[in-house]
C-alpha positions in Angstrom: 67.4 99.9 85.7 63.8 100.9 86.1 64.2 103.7 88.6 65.7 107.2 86.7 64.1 109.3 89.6 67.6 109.5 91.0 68.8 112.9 91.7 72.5 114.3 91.7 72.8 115.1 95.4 71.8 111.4 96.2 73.9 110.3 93.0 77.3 112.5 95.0 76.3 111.6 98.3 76.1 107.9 97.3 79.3 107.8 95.2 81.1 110.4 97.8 80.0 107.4 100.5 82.2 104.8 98.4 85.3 107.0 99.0 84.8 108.9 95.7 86.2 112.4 96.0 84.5 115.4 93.7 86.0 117.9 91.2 84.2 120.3 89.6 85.2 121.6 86.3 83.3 125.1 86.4 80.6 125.7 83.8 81.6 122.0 82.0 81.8 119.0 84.5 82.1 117.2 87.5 84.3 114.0 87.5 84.4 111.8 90.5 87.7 109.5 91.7 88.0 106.6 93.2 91.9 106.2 94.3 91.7 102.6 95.7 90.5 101.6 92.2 91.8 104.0 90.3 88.1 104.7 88.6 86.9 108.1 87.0 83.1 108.8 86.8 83.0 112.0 84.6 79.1 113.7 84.7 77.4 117.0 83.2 77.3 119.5 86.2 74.3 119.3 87.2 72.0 121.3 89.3 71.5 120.9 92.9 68.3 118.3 93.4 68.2 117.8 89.6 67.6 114.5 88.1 70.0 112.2 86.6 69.8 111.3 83.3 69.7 107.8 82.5 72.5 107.6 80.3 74.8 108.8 83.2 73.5 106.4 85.3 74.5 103.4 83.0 77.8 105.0 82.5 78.0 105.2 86.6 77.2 101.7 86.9 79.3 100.3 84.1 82.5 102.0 85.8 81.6 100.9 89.2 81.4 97.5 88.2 83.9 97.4 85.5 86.8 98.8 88.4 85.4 96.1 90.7 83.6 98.8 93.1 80.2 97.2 92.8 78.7 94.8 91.0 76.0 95.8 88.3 73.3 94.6 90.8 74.5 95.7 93.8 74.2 99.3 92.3 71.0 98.4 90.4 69.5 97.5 93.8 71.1 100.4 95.7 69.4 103.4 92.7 65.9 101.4 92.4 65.6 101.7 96.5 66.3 105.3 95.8 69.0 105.3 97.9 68.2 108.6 99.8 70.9 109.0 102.7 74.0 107.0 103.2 73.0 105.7 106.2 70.4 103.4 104.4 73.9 101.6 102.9 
């Protein structure tokens, strides 16, 4: 994945828009669920507009693909356009 300029709000927005819902775990977490699939993403809680690290992003992308959300290149494709508004999906 050559783009890490991803930031958390598009990172939520875009896993909120695949019927993810959001839990925050104050001062700890966030973890995101997925019921059709039954997948957990769990994250650092991150600041508003900060940038994801890379190594969350692989672990984002492994679970997507590994619970049969996306595929590995569907979500590579999706974070190197930048992805910045859902209705770019």
């Amino acid at each position: 994945m050559s783009n890490n300029d991803v930031s958390y709000d598009q990172l939520s927005e875009f896993l909120e828009g695949l019927g993810f819902t959001r839990k925050r775990v104050p001062g700890s977490h966030v973890y995101y669920r997925h019921d059709p699939s039954g997948a957990l993403i769990f994250v650092r809680d991150y600041r508003p507009g900060e940038t994801v690290d890379a190594v969350n992003l692989a672990g984002v992308r492994a679970t997507l693909d590994g619970f049969g959300v996306m595929s590995r290149e569907e979500f590579n494709a999706r974070m190197n356009g930048a992805i910045p508004t859902a209705s770019s999906w």
